[in-house]
C-alpha positions in Angstrom: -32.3 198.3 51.8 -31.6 196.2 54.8 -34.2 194.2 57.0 -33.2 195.0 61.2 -34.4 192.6 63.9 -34.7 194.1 67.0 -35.1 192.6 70.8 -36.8 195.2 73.0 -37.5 195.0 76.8 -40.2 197.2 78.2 -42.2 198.1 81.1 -46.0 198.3 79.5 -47.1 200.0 82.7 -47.9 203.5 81.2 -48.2 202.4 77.5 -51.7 201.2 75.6 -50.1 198.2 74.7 -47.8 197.7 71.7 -49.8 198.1 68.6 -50.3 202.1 67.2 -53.8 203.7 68.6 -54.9 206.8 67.4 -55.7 208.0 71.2 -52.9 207.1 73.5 -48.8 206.0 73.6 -47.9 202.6 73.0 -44.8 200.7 72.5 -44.7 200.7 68.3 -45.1 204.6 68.0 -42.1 205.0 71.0 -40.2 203.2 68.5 -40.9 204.0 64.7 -40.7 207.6 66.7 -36.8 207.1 67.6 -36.6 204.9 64.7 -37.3 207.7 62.4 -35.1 210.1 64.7 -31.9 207.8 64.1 -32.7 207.2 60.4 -34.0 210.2 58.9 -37.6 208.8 57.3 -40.2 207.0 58.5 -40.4 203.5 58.8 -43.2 200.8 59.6 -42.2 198.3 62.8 -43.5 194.9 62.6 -44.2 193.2 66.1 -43.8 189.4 66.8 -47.6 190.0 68.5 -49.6 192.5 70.5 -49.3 192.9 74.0 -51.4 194.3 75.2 -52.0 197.2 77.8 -49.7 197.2 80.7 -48.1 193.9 79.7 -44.6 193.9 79.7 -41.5 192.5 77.5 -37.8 191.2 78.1 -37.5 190.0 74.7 -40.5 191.4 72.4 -38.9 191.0 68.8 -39.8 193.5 65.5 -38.3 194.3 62.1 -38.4 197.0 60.2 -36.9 198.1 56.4 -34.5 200.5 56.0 -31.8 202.4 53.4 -30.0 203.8 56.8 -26.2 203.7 57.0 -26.5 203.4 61.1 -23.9 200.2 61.5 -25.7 197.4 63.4 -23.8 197.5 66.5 -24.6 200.6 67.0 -28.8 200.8 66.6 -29.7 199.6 70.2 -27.6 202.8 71.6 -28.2 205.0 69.3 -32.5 204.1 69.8 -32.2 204.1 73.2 -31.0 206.9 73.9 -34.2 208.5 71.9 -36.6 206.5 73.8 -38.3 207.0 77.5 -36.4 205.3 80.3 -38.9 202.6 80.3 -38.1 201.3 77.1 -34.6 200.1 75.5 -33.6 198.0 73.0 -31.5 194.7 73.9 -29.6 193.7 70.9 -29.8 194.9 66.6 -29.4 192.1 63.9 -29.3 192.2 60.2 -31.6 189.6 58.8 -32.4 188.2 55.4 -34.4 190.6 53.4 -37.8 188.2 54.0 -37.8 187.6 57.4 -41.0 188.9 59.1 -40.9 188.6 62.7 -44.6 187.8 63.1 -45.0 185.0 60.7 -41.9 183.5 61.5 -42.1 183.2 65.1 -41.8 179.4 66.4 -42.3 179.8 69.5 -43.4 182.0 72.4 -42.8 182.1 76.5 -44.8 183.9 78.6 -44.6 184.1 82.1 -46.9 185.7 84.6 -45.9 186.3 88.2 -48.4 185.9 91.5 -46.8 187.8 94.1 -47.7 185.8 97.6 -48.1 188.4 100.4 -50.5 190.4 102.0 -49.2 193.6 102.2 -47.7 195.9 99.3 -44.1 196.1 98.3 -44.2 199.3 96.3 -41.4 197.8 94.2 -42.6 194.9 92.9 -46.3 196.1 92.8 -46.1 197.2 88.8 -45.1 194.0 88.2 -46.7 190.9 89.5 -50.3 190.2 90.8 -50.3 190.3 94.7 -52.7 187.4 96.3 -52.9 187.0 99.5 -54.3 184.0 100.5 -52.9 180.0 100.2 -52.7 178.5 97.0 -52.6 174.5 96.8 -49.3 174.4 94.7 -49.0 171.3 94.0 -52.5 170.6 93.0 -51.8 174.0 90.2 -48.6 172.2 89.2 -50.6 169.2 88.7 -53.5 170.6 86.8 -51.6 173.0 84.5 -50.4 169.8 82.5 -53.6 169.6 81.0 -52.9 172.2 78.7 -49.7 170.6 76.7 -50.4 169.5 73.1 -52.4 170.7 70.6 -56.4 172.0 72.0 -58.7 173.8 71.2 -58.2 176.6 73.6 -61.7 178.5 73.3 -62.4 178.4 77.0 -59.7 180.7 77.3 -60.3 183.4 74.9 -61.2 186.6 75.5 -63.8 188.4 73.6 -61.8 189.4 69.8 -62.5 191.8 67.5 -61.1 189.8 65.0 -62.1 186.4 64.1 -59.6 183.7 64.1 -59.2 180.0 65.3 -58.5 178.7 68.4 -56.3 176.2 68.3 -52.7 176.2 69.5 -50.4 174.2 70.5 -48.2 174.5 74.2 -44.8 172.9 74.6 -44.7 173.0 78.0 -46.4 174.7 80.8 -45.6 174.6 84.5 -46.0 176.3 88.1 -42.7 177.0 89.9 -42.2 178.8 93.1 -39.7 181.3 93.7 -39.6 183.0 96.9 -42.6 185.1 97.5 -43.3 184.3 93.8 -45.5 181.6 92.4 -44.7 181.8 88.4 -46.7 180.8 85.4 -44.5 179.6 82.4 -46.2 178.7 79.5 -44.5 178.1 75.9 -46.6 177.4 72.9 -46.8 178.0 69.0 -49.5 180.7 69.6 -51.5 182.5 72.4 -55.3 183.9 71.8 -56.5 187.0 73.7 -56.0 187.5 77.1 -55.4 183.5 77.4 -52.4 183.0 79.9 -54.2 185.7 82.2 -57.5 183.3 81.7 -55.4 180.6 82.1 -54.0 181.9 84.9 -56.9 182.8 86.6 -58.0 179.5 86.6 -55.1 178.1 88.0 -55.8 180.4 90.6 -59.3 179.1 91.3 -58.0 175.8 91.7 -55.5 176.4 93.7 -58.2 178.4 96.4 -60.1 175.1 96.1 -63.0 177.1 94.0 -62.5 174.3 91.2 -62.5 170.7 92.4 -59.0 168.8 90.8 -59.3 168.0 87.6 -61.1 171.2 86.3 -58.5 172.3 83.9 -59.2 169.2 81.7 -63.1 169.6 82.3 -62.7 173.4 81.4 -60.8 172.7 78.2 -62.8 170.5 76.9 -66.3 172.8 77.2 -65.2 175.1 74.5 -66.8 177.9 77.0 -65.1 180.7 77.9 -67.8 181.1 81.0 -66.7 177.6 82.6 -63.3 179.0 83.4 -61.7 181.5 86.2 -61.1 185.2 85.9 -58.9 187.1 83.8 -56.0 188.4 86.1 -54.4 192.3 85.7 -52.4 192.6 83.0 -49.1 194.0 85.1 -48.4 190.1 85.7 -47.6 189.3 82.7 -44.3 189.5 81.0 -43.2 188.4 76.7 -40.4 186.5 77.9 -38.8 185.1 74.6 -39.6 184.5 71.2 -37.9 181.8 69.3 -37.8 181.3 65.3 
C-alpha cells in the first residue's frame, strides 16, 4: 500500500463544495470518481478542510491509500485527464504511510478578492466579489491587524452543524491592492465556518465608514457573531496554500 498526497486546483463555481453530498457534485466525488477510474477500486480521499460551495482552490491538499502500480509522476496526468476541465490536479507525492492531510496541516492561506468597479467584466465575475463604491484602504489595512494572534474568533462564525471551539490562531493578515483588486490574505492554524467571508465583510463595513475605526478589536472581543458585518459570496474566496 502506498499513501498519495495530492495538490488540486479547482474552480468551485458549479460544485457543492468539496465534501461528498448525497444530492449534488462536489470536488471529493470528481476525484475518488477518476481516482477509482486510474486505479481500478475504490478509494476514500481525505481533504485538508471543506470548502465550501463555489469556493475555489489553487492548492487544496488530499491523500488517499492505495495498492495501485500508477508511478507517481505520472497520477496528476493520468487524473486529469478523467476529470472535468474545471478541475486538475497540480503535483502527486508519495508520503509516509501516516500522514493525514487534515490533521497535519500547519498552516492555511486564504485569500479573498474585492473586485473594485462598477460595471461587470464577464471574466473575472466567477471569481472575485465586485463592489462598487470607495473603500477607506488604509483604515481596512489598519484594522485587519486586530485579528493576529491567538482569539477567540466566535464573532465570526457562522452558524455549524457541528460543535467545536473557536479559537484559532492567524499568522498574519493583511489588505493589499492590486489593480482593480483589493485582496484579503489571511494565514492562520485554523479557520471556522464562513469566517474570512465574515471577516471580510466586516472589513468591508469599515472600510464604507458603517463601523467607526477601531471596530475590528471591539467586534472580536463581543464573542457575537451579530456585532459584525455580512458574510460576502463565496466566488471570492480562493484555498491558496496549505503548509505542514
Amino acid at each position: 500500500m502506498r499513501n498519495i498526497k495530492l495538490t488540486i486546483a479547482y474552480d468551485g463555481t458549479n460544485y457543492k463544495g468539496w465534501q461528498l453530498q448525497k444530492n449534488g457534485r462536489t470536488l471529493q466525488g470528481e476525484l475518488e470518481k477518476a481516482i477509482e477510474r486510474a486505479f481500478g477500486k475504490k478509494c476514500r480521499l481525505y481533504g485538508s478542510g471543506r470548502t465550501d460551495s463555489g469556493v475555489h482552490a489553487k492548492g487544496q491538499i488530499a491523500h488517499f491509500k492505495t495498492a495501485g502500480k500508477l508511478p507517481v509522476k505520472k497520477i496528476p496526468i493520468v487524473l486529469t485527464s478523467l476529470l472535468p476541465q474545471d478541475i486538475q490536479v497540480v503535483r502527486a507525492e508519495e508520503v509516509p504511510f501516516d500522514f493525514h492531510s487534515q490533521f497535519d496541516a500547519k498552516t492555511k492561506h486564504y485569500e479573498y478578492r474585492i473586485f473594485c468597479r462598477k460595471t461587470r467584466d464577464p471574466f473575472i465575475e466567477r471569481y472575485a466579489y465586485r463592489w462598487a463604491y470607495k473603500l477607506n484602504l488604509s483604515l481596512m489595512k489598519k484594522e485587519i491587524a486586530a485579528l493576529i494572534g491567538e482569539h477567540d474568533f466566535k464573532s465570526f462564525q457562522a452558524a455549524d452543524k457541528s460543535a467545536r471551539g473557536s479559537v484559532r490562531k492567524i499568522y498574519s493578515a493583511r489588505v493589499t491592492k492590486r489593480k482593480q483588486f483589493i485582496i484579503i490574505d489571511i494565514v492562520g492554524n485554523g479557520f471556522l465556518y464562513n469566517m474570512v467571508r465574515n471577516i471580510t465583510g466586516t472589513l468591508i463595513e469599515i472600510g464604507r465608514g458603517y463601523f467607526p475605526p477601531g471596530s475590528m478589536k471591539k467586534i472580536l472581543k463581543m464573542k457575537d457573531r451579530t456585532t459584525a458585518g455580512p458574510t460576502v459570496p463565496a466566488k471570492g474566496l480562493f484555498l491558496v496554500e496549505v503548509k505542514y
